[in-house]
C-alpha positions as CSV (number, residue, x, y, z in Angstrom):
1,X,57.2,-3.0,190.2
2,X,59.0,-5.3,193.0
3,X,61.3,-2.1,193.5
4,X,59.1,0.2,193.8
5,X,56.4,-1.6,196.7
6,X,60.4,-2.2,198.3
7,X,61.2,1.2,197.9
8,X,57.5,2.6,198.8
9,X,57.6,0.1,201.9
10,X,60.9,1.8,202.9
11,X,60.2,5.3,203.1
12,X,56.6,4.3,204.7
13,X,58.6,2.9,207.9
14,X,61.1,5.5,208.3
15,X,58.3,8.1,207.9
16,X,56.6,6.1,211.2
17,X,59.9,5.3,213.4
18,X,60.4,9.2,212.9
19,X,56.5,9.6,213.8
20,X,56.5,7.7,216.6
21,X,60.0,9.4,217.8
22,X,58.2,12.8,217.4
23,X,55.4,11.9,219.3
24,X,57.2,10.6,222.5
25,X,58.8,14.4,222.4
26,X,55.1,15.9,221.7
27,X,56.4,17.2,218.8
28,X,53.3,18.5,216.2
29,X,54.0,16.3,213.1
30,X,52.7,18.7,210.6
31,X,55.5,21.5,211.9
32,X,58.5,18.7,211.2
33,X,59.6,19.6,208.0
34,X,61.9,16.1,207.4
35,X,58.0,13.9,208.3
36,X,56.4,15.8,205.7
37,X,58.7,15.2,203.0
38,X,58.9,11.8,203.6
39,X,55.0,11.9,203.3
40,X,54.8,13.4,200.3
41,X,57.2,11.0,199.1
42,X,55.2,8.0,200.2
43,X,51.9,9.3,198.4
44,X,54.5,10.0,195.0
45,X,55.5,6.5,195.6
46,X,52.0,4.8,196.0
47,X,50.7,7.4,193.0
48,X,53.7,5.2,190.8
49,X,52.9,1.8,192.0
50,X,49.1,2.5,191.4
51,X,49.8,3.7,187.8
52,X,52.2,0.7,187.3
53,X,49.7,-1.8,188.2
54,X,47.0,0.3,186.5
55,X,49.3,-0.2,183.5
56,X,50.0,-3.6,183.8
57,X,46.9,-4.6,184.0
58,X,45.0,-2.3,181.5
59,X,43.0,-4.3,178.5
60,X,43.0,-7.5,180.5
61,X,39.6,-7.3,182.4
62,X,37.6,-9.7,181.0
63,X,33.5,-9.2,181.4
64,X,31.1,-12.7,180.0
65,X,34.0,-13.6,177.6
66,X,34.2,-9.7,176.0
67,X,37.3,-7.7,176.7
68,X,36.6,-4.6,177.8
69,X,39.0,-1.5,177.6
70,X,39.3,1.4,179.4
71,X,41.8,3.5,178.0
72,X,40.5,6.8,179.7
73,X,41.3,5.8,183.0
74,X,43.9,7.6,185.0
């Protein structure tokens, strides 16, 4: 899960140094094809750590000394 926050935190900065570069030219972000990949990748990305740590963690909440499971959740 280490790799993926690295690899999640990666693609989040170059998708802002390009941002920021774009808007110094007063370039529209949503017309820059190359930004909006790299934000869909980010939300993939954060959609795959959420699901890791949703995973990871699922059936260990504790609640007054009863486990509770939620195996429903998404």
């Amino acid at each position: 899960m280490i790799r993926l926050h690295e690899e999640m935190e990666k693609e989040r900065r170059r998708m802002n140094e390009l941002g920021q570069i774009l808007l110094e030219q007063s370039v529209q972000l949503f017309e820059h094809e190359e930004l909006m990949r790299l934000s869909q990748r980010v939300d993939q990305l954060v959609m795959r750590l959420y699901h890791a740590r949703l995973e990871q963690t699922e059936g260990q909440y504790v609640r007054g000394g009863t486990d509770i499971e939620a195996p429903g959740m998404v």
